[in-house]
N, C-alpha and C positions, 0 to 999 in steps of 0.2 A: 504494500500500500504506500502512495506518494504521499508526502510529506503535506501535499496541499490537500489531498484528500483527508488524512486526520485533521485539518487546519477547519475544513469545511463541516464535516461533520460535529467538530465542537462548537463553531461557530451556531449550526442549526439547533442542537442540542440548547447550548443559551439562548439563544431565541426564542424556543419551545420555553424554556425556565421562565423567561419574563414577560412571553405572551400569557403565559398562567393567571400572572396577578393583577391583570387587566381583566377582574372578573366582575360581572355583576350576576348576585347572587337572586334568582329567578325561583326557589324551592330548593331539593337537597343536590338538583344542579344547576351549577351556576354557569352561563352564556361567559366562556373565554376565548384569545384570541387562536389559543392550542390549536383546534381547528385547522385554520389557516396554516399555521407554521408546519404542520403534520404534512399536509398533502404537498407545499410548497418544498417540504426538504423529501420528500420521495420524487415532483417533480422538475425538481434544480439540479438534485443530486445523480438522482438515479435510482431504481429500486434497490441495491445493496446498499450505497451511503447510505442514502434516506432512510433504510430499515437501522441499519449501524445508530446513525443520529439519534432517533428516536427508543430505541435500546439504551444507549449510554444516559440518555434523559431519565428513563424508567427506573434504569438501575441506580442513579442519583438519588431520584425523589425514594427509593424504597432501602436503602442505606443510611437514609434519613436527612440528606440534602434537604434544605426546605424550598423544594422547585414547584412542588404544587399549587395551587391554588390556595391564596391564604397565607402563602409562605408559609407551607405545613411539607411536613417530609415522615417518612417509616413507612413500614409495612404494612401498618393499618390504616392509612389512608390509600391502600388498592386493598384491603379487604373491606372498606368501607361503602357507601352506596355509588361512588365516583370509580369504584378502581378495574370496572368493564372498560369502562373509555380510556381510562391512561392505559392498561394494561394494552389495547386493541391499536394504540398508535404504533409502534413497528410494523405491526401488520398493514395499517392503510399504507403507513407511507413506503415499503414494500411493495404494495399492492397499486397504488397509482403510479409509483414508477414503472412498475414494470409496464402498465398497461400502456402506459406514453411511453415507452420507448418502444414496445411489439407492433404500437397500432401508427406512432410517428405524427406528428403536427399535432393541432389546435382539436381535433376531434379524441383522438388518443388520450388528450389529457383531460377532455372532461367529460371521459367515459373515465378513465382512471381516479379521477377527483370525489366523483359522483360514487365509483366505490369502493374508494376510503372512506367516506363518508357512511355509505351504508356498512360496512366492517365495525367502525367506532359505533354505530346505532347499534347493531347486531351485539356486539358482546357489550355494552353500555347496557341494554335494557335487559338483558340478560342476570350479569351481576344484580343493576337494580333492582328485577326483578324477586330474586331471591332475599335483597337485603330487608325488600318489602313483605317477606313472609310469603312468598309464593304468588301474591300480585300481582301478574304480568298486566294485566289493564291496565292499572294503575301506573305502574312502574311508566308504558307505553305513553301516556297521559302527561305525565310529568320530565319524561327522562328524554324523550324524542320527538313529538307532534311540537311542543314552544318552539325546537331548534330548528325546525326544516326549514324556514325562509331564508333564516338567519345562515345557517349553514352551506345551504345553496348559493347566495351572497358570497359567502368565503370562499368557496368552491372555485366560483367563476372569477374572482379576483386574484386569487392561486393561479389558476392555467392563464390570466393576462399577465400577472406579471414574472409566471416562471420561463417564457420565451427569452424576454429579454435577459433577465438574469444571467439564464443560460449563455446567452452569444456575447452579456459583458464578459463574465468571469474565464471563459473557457473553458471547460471541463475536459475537453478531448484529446 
């Protein structure tokens, strides 16, 4: 691994940390910037950075970094009703890499966006699900129908500005 590649990947890692605490608290989840930085560092990077990234961030906040929301850190805040969503970021941003770099341009990426996005919904209301006593309604109600606008928004502001990113920084 290049030297700028670890350089990048911590770079998105703290990004991820400080999009955290740009939270507004909406019920037992709170609307952050996380989101955004997730698909953006699978889209900038590529699916293995971007998963690396978002790994090294998880493994912070659960070592007890205070990178989460709140500037809170440990392992009980990913066993807590939030720790589907943080735990499901390697995965999306993994997963929207890969898919923008398989499928190439501007469609690639927000087919890839769109399911990182659904990967963080998926094991988000999942967790929440359970923390809520077996609730999935509920959970579904609180943990993921407030964020789809919101998240789509992020989504699409991800795949416009991970182009250019990309053709500033070089990656190739």
């Amino acid at each position: 691994m290049k030297g700028k590649d670890v350089a990048f990947m911590a770079l998105f890692a703290a990004l991820t940390a400080v999009s955290a605490q740009m939270s507004v608290p909406i019920g037992p989840v709170p609307v952050t910037l996380q989101v955004f930085l997730v698909l953006l560092s699978g889209l900038v990077l590529g699916a293995r950075l971007g998963f690396l990234s978002q790994l090294v961030y998880v493994l912070m906040g659960a070592v007890g970094i205070p990178v989460f929301s709140n500037f809170q850190g440990g392992f009980a805040v990913l066993y807590g009703p939030t720790g589907g969503y943080i735990a499901a970021f390697p995965i999306a941003a993994l997963i929207a890499g890969y898919l923008a770099e398989k499928s190439g341009g501007k469609t690639g990426m927000i087919i890839g966006s769109l399911a990182g996005v659904g990967v963080i919904y998926l094991l988000g209301w999942l967790r929440l699900g359970l923390f809520l006593a077996g609730d999935f309604y509920k959970a579904f109600l609180l943990g993921v129908l407030p964020f789809i606008p919101v998240d789509v928004i992020k989504a699409a502001l991800a795949v416009l500005i991970a182009d250019r990113v990309r053709t500033a920084i070089d990656l190739g």
